[in-house]
C-alpha positions in Angstrom: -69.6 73.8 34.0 -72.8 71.8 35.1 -76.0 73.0 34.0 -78.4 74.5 36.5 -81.7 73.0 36.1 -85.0 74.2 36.2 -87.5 72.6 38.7 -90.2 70.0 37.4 -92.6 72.5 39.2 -91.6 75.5 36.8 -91.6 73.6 33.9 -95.3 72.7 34.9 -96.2 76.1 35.5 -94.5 76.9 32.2 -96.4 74.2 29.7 -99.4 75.4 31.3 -98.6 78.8 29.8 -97.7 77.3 26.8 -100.3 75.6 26.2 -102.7 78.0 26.5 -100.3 79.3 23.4 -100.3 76.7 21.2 -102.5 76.9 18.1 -105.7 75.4 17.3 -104.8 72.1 16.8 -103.9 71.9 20.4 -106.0 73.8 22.8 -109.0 73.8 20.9 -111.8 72.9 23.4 -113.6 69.6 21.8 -114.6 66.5 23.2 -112.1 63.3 23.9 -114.0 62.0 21.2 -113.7 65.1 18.7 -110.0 65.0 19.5 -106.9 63.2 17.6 -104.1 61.3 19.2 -100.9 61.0 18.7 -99.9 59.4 15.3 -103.4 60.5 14.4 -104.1 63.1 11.4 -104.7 66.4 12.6 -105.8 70.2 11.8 -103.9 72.8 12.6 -106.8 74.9 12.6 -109.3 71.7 14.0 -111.7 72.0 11.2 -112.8 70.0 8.0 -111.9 66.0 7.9 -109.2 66.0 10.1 -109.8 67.4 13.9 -108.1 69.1 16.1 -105.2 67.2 18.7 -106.0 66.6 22.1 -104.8 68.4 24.9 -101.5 68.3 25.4 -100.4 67.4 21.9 -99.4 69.9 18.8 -100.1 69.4 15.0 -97.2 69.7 13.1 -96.1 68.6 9.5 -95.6 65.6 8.0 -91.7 65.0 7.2 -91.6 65.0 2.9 -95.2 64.5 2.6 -98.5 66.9 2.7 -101.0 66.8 6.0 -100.1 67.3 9.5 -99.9 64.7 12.3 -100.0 65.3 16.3 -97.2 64.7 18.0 -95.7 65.4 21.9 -94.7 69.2 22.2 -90.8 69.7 21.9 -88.2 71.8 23.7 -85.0 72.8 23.4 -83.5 74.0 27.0 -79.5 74.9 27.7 -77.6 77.5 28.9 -76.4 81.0 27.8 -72.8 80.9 29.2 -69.6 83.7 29.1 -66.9 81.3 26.8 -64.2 83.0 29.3 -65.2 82.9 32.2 -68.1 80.3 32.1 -70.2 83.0 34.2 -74.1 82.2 33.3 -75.6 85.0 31.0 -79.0 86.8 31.7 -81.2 87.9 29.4 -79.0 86.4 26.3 -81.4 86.2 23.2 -81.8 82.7 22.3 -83.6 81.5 19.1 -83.3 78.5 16.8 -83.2 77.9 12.8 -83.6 75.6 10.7 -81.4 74.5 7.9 -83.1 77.4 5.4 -82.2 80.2 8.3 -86.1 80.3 8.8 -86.6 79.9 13.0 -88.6 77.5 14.2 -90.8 79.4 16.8 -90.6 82.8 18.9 -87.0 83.5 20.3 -86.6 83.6 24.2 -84.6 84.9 26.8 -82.6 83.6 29.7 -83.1 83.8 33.0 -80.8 85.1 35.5 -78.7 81.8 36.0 -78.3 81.7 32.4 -81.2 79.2 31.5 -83.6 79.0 28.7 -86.3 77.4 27.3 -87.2 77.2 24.0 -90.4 75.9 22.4 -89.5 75.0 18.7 -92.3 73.3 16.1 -90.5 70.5 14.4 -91.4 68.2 11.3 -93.1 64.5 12.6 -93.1 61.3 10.5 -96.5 59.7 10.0 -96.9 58.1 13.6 -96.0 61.7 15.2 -92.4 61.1 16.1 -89.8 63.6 15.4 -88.2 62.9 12.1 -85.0 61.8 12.4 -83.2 64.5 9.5 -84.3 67.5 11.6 -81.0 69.4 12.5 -81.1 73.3 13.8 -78.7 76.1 14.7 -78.8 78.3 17.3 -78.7 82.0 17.7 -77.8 83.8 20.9 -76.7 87.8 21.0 -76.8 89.5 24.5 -75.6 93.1 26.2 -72.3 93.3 26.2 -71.1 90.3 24.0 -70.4 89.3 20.4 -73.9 87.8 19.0 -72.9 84.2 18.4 -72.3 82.5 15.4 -70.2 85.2 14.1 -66.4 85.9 13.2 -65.2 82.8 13.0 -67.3 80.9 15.3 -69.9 78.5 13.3 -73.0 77.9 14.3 -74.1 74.9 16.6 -75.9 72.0 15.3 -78.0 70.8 17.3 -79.7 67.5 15.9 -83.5 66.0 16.6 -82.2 62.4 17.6 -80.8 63.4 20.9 -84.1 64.3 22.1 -85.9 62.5 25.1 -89.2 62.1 26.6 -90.0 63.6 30.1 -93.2 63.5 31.9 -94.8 66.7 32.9 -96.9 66.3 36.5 -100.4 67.7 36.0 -102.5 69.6 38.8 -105.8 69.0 39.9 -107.5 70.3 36.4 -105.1 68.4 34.4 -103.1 65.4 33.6 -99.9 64.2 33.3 -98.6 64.7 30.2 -95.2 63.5 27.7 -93.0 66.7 26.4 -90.0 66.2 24.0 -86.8 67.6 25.3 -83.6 68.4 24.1 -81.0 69.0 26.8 -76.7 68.6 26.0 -73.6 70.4 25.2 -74.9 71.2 21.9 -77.2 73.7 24.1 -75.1 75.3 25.9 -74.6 78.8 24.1 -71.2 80.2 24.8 -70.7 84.1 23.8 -67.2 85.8 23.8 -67.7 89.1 25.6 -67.0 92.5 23.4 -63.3 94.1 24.4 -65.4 97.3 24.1 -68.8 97.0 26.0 -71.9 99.6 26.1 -74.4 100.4 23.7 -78.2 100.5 23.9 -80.3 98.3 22.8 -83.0 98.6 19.7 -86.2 96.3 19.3 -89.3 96.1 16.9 -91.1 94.1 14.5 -90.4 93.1 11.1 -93.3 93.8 8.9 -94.6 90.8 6.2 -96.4 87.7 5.9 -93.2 85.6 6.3 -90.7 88.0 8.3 -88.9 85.0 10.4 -85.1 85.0 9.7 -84.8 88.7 8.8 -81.3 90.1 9.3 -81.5 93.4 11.2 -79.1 95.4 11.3 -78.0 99.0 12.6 -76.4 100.8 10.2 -74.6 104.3 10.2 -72.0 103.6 13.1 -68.2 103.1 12.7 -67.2 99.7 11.7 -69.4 96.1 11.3 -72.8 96.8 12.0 -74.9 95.4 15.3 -77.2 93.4 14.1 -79.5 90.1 15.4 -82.0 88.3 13.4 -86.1 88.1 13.5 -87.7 85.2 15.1 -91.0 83.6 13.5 -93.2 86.5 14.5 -91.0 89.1 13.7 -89.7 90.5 16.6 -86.2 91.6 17.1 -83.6 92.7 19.5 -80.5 94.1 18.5 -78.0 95.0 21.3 -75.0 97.4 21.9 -76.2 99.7 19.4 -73.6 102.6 19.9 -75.9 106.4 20.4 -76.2 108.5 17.0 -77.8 108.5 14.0 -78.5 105.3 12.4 -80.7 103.4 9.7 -82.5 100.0 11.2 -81.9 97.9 8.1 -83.9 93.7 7.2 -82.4 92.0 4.9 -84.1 88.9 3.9 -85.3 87.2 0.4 -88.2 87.8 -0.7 -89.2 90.7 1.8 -88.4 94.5 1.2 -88.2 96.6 3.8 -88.5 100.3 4.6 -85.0 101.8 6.3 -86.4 103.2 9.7 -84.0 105.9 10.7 -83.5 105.8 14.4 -81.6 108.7 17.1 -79.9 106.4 19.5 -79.2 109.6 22.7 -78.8 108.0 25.9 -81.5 105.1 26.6 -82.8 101.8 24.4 -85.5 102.7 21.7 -88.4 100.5 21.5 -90.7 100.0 18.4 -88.6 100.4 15.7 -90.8 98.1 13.6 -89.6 98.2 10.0 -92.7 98.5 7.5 -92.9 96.1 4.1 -92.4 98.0 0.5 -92.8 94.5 -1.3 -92.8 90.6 -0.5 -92.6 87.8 -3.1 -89.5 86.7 -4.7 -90.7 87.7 -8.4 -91.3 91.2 -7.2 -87.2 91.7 -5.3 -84.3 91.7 -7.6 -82.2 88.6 -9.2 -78.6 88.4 -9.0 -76.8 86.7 -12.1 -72.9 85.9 -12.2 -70.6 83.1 -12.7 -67.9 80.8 -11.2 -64.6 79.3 -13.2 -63.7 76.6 -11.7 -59.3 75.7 -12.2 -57.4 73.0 -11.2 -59.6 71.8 -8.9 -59.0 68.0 -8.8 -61.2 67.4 -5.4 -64.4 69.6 -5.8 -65.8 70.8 -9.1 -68.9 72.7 -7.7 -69.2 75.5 -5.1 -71.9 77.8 -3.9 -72.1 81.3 -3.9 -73.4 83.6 -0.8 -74.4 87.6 -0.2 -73.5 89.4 3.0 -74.6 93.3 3.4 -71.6 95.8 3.1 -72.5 96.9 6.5 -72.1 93.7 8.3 -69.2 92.7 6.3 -65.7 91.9 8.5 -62.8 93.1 6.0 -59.9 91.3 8.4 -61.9 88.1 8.0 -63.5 88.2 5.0 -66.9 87.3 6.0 -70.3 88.6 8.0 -73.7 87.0 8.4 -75.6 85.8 5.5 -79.2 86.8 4.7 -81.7 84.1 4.6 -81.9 82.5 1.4 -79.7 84.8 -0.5 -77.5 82.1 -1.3 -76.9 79.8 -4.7 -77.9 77.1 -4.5 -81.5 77.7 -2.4 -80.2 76.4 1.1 -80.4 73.8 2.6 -79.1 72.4 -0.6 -75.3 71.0 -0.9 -73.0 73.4 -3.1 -73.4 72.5 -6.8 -72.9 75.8 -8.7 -70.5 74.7 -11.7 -71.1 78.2 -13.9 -73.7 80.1 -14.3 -75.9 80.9 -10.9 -78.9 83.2 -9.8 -79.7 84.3 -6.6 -83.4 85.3 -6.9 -86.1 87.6 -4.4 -82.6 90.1 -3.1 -83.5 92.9 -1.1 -81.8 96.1 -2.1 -78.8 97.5 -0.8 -74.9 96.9 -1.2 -73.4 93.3 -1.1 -70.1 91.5 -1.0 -70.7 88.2 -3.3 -68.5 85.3 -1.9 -67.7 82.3 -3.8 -66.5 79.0 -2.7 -66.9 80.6 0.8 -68.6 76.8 2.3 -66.2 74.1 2.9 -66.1 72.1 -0.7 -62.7 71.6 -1.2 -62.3 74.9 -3.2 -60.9 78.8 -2.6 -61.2 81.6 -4.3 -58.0 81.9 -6.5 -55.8 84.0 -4.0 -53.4 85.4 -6.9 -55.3 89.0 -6.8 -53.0 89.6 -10.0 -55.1 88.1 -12.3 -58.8 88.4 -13.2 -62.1 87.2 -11.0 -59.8 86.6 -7.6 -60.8 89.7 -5.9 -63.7 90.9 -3.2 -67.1 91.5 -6.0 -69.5 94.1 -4.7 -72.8 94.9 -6.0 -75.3 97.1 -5.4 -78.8 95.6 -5.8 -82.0 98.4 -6.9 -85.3 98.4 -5.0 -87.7 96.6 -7.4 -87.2 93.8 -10.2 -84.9 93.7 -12.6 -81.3 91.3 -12.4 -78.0 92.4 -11.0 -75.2 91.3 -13.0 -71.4 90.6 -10.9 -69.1 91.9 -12.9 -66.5 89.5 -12.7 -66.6 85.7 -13.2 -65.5 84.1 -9.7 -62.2 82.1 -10.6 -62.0 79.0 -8.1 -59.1 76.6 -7.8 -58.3 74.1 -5.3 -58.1 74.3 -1.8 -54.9 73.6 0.9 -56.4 70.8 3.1 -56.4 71.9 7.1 -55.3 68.4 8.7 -55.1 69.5 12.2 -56.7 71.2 14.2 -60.1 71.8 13.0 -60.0 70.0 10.1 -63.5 69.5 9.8 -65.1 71.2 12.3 -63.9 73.6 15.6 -61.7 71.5 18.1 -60.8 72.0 21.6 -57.2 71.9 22.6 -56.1 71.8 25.9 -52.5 73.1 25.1 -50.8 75.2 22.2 -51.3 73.2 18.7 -49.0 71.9 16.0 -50.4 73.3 13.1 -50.9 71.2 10.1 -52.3 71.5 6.8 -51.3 69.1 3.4 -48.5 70.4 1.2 -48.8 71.9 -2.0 -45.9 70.2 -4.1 -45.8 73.1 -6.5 -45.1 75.5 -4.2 -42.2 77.9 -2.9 -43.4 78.4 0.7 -46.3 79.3 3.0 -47.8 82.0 4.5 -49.2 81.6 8.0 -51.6 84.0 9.8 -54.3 83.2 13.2 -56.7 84.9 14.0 -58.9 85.6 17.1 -62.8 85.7 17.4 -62.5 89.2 17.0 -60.7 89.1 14.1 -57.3 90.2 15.8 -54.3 88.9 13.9 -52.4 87.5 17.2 -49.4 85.5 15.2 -48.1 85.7 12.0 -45.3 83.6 10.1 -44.7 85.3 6.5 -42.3 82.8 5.1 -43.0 78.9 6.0 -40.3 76.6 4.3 -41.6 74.4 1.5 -41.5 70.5 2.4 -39.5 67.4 0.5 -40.8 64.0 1.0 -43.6 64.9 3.2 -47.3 64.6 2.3 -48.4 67.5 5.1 -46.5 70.6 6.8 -46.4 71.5 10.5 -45.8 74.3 12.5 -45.4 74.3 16.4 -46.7 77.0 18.2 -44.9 79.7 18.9 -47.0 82.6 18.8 -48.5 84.4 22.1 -50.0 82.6 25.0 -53.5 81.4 24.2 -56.6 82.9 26.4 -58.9 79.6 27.4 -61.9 80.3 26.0 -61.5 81.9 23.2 -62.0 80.9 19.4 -59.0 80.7 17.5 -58.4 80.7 13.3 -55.3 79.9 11.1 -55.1 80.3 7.8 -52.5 79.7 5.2 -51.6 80.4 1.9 -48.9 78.5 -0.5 -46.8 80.9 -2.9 -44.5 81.4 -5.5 -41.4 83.6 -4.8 -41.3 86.1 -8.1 -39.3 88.7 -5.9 -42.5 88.8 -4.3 -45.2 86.4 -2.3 -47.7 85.0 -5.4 -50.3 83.5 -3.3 -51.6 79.7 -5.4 -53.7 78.9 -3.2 -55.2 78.9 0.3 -56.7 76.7 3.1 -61.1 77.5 3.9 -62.7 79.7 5.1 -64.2 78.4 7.9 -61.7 75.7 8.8 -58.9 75.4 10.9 -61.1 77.0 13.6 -60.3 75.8 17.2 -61.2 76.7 20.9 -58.5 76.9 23.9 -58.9 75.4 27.4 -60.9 72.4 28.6 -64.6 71.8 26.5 -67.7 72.0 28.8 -68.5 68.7 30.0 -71.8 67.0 28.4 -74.4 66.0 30.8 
């Protein structure tokens, strides 16, 4: 579906706004003279050697190297869309992160045809370009609908090098002036509506120094928690909170937070800010534990990753992880071969996934024998280290060939699945899953292959609903009277969408 566009007029009116916004470095009131350019050092708060920008410009860091530089403003716009029905999406939340989880500026909403506009601070290389290794994610949540990544829906990447220049018309007390935009498919923001709507809707402010990123989450109801995620000043929206009692929860490292209890009765509850007991990572917990890595000829390393009891999904085996509670410190590549430590961990109740990233290892799915099963821990307020109890024992994983081998896929009809055989096996174990975590076709006993390097299945499960995001998984087993599961394909691939992709601009 096309985008709808904003007018040039709007967008005037709308850097006007911003600009008024924007921090020292760029609406400081100095001469032409007093003022840096772009390439040129700046301030960010226009004082000492280096001055502030001009007007019209923003001082941002320099990429992997100290001092700031001013650079064109940069935007992110798209669309908050319904992934059935294509139907634009009012007043979705919209933010962006970086590869840490930390967001890159305020969140925003969209307006009522679905658009948004997002004003995100970006790292610059010395002559106040956008450097070219910035990548983000977005994060959209919305009344009514699934927030989005979630279940088995990864997030978007949406990468720095796509951006272009557009020229901003002045009015009579200003002048034209050069934004950075980034406008594509990558933008648009598709959300998979809940099969049970209705809720009410619970905001606030995270309390701290550093609150962007925070997971918030409503706690207390039946099943997976709502939950949404602070933006840079610490606000937060959480939607479809279902009425009761419940407990408004941030998890985040290095920042503990007070529980605010909250009566959800029969309309949205506003300031629900949640109030800081500590910050620093020295003064939050350290969790310690281990991985054993087996027969695991094409990855030796893997990382390890916490996800609150509360937002956990059970069926899928997965929920939203905390910023930075993750080993190793994102955005580093998995390399835990041992030993690891996850340090500054809020308290409160945890499953601790291993080999949970693609990296060519699973978690051994023979629950029989030791270090293969779900490991929760329950983290104290305060230091001190958390121990898992179990070493995680990791083995090799089934490769997913087709589709979603590497990342989602679109198909326009119902898939052959195929994944790469495992030559000491007995047979397979198929299962797909919906967004929603709905097992919708299952095929316990897959014959084992001769003389073929992969195994495939046609589909011939239910009819597919366009839209939605779909998930196999399979397991390879030994037959000892019983199914011995050896090993298993990813976690997060095999992941595919059904229908026709939106069309990039």
């Amino acid at each position: 579906m096309p985008m709808q566009r904003q007018t040039l007029a709007r967008r005037s009116a709308w850097m006007s706004v911003w600009l008024l916004a924007l921090p020292a470095c760029a609406d400081k009131d100095l001469d032409a003279d007093d003022s840096a350019v772009k390439g040129e050092a700046c301030s960010a708060e226009g004082s000492g050697d280096a001055p502030a920008c001009e007007e019209g410009l923003v001082c941002e860091p320099v990429d992997n190297a100290s001092g700031y530089v001013c650079g064109a403003p940069l935007e992110i716009r798209g669309m908050v869309i319904d992934a059935l029905s294509e139907a634009p999406i009012a007043d979705a939340l919209v933010a962006a992160l970086d590869e840490t989880g930390t967001p890159v500026g305020d969140s925003t909403r969209s307006d009522a045809n679905g658009n948004y506009v997002l004003q995100v601070a970006a790292r610059r290389d010395p002559s106040g370009e956008l450097a070219s290794a910035i990548k983000w994610t977005m994060f959209s949540a919305a009344v009514d609908y699934a927030p989005f990544p979630g279940g088995i829906r990864p997030a978007i990447p949406v990468d720095a090098t796509g951006a272009i220049e557009e020229t901003v018309e002045g009015d009579e007390d200003s002048e034209d002036r050069t934004i950075e935009v980034i406008e594509n498919i990558t933008t648009t923001v598709a959300l998979l509506p809940l099969a049970e709507g209705g809720g009410y809707t619970v905001t606030g402010v995270v309390g701290g120094e550093e609150p962007g990123g925070t997971l918030v989450v409503a706690e207390g109801g039946e099943g997976v928690g709502r939950y949404s995620i602070a933006d840079s000043s610490g606000k937060y929206v959480v939607f479809n909170v279902p009425a009761g009692a419940i407990s408004m929860r941030g998890y985040r490292m290095g920042l503990e937070l007070e529980p605010t209890p909250v009566d959800v009765v029969d309309a949205d509850v506003a300031e629900v800010d949640l109030a800081v007991v500590a910050e620093g990572v020295d003064e939050l917990s350290t969790l310690a534990g281990s991985v054993n890595i087996v027969n695991a000829a094409g990855g030796s390393v893997t990382s390890v990753v916490m996800v609150p009891n509360s937002v956990f999904d059970t069926v899928l085996e997965r929920g939203p992880v905390p910023m930075g509670l993750r080993a190793p410190a994102p955005p580093a590549a998995p390399n835990i071969a041992s030993s690891f430590t996850i340090a500054g961990v809020p308290s409160g109740t945890y499953k601790v996934l291993a080999a949970f990233e693609n990296d060519l290892v699973v978690r051994d799915p023979d629950t029989s024998i030791g270090g293969t099963t779900l490991q929760e821990v329950a983290v104290p307020r305060g230091a001190g280290t958390t121990s898992v109890e179990e070493s995680f024992k990791v083995t090799q994983a089934l490769s997913v060939l087709s589709p979603g081998a590497e990342a989602p896929e679109w198909v326009d009809a119902a898939p052959d699945l195929v994944w790469a055989d495992d030559s000491s096996e007995d047979g397979y174990h198929l299962w797909v899953y919906d967004a929603f975590g709905e097992l919708v076709w299952e095929v316990a006993e897959v014959p084992r292959v001769t003389g073929s390097a992969e195994v495939r299945v046609a589909w011939d499960g239910p009819a597919l609903t366009p839209g939605m995001a779909y998930q196999f998984r399979v397991a390879s087993y030994h037959d000892e009277g019983e199914q011995v599961f050896i090993s298993k394909t990813e976690d997060l691939r095999g992941v595919f969408y059904f229908g026709t992709a939106p069309a990039a601009e």
